[in-house]
N, C-alpha and C positions, 0 to 999 in steps of 0.2 A: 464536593466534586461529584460529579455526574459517574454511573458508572462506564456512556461512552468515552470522558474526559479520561479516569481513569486508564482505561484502556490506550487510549491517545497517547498519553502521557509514555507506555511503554514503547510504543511506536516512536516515538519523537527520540529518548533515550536510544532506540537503535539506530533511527539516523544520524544522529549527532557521532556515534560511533564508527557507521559507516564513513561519514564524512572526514572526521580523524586519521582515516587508513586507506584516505585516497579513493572513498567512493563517491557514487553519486548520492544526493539530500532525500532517499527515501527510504520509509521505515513502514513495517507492520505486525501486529498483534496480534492473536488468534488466540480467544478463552472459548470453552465450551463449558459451559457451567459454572462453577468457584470456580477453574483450574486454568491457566494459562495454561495452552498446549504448543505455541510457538510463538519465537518473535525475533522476527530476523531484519536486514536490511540490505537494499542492494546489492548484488554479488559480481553485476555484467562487465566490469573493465578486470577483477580479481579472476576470475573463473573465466575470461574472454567467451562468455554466453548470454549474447542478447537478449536469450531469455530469465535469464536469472534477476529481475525485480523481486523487490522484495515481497509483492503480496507472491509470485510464485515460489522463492524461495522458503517464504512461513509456510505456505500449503505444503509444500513435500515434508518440511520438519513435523507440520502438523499431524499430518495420515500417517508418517513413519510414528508417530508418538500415540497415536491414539491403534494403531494397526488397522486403519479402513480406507479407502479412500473417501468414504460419504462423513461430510463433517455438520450433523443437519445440530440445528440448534444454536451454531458456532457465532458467534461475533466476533465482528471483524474491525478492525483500526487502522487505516492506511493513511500517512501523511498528505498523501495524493490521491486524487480520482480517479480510480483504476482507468488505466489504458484497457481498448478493447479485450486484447489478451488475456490480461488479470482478473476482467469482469468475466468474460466467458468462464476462466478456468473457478473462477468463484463460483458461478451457476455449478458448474461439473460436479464441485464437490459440496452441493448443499447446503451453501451456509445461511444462515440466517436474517443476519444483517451485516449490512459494510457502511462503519462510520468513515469519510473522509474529511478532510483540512482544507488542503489546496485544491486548486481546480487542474483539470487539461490545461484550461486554458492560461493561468499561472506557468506549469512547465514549460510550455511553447512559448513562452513570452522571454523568460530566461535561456531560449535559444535550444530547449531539447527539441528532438525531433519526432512528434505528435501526430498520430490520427486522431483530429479532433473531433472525433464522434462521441458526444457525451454518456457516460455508462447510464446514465439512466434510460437515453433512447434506445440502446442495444438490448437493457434488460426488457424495455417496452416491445419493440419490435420480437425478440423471443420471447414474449410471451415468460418471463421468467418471475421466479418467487422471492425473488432475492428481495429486502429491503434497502434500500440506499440510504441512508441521511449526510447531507452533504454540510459544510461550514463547524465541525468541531473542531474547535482550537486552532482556527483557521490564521491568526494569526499569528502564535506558535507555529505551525506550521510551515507560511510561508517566511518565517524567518530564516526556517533552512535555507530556505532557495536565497535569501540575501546573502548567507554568512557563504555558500558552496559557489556563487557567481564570486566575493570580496578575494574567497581565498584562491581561483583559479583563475589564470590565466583563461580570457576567453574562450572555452573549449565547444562545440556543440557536441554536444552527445550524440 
């Protein structure tokens, strides 16, 4: 197993949890060196905070755990393709790289409600340092989105 897989692997465990307790199928990971420094999953219907994804959710566990907010080095695991949001607040906090699974365009197909602006053209257009690799465990991945559409009633996010 890859050490993005790895990492994947923990992300996917958090959605699978999220999803258990009523949230939406996304999850993320955050190592800076040997050390998981966070890994969290969706918070936005529990915390009624549209911002609370889970790659922002990880970054705040992250910076409170590490006491910075610049996480330069950090690798990253998101089930999903960071939405604008997530990709920006990634650039903010310096990480290194952001492994993903599923696409934008996977979410929006299962009915969430997407800017479908691919985080690789937002890191190009900003000019950013971020590394992206897109498709780990991509079909892991988007199993979530199978098993979170099987168990809920139609809902769009």
């Amino acid at each position: 197993m890859t050490e993005a897989e790895s990492l994947m692997q923990l992300a996917l465990k958090a959605a699978w949890e999220g999803i258990s307790q009523g949230q939406s199928p996304f999850g993320c990971a955050i190592r800076i060196g040997r050390k998981v420094v966070a890994v969290a999953h969706n918070h936005v219907l529990a915390s009624t905070d549209i911002t609370a994804h889970a790659e922002i959710v990880a970054l705040r566990e992250a910076c409170r755990n590490v006491g910075n907010i610049h996480l330069t080095g950090a690798l990253v695991a998101s089930t999903c393709e960071p939405c604008p949001m997530c990709i920006a607040a990634l650039h903010w906090a310096r990480v290194e790289t952001v492994y993903y699974g599923s696409t934008i365009d996977d979410a929006t197909a299962i009915g969430f409600n997407e800017l479908t602006l691919p985080a690789k053209e937002l890191l190009r257009i900003g000019k950013s340092n971020v590394n992206l690799v897109p498709g780990v465990l991509k079909q892991e991945c988007q199993q979530l989105f199978q098993e979170w559409r099987a168990s809920h009633a139609y809902h769009p996010y």
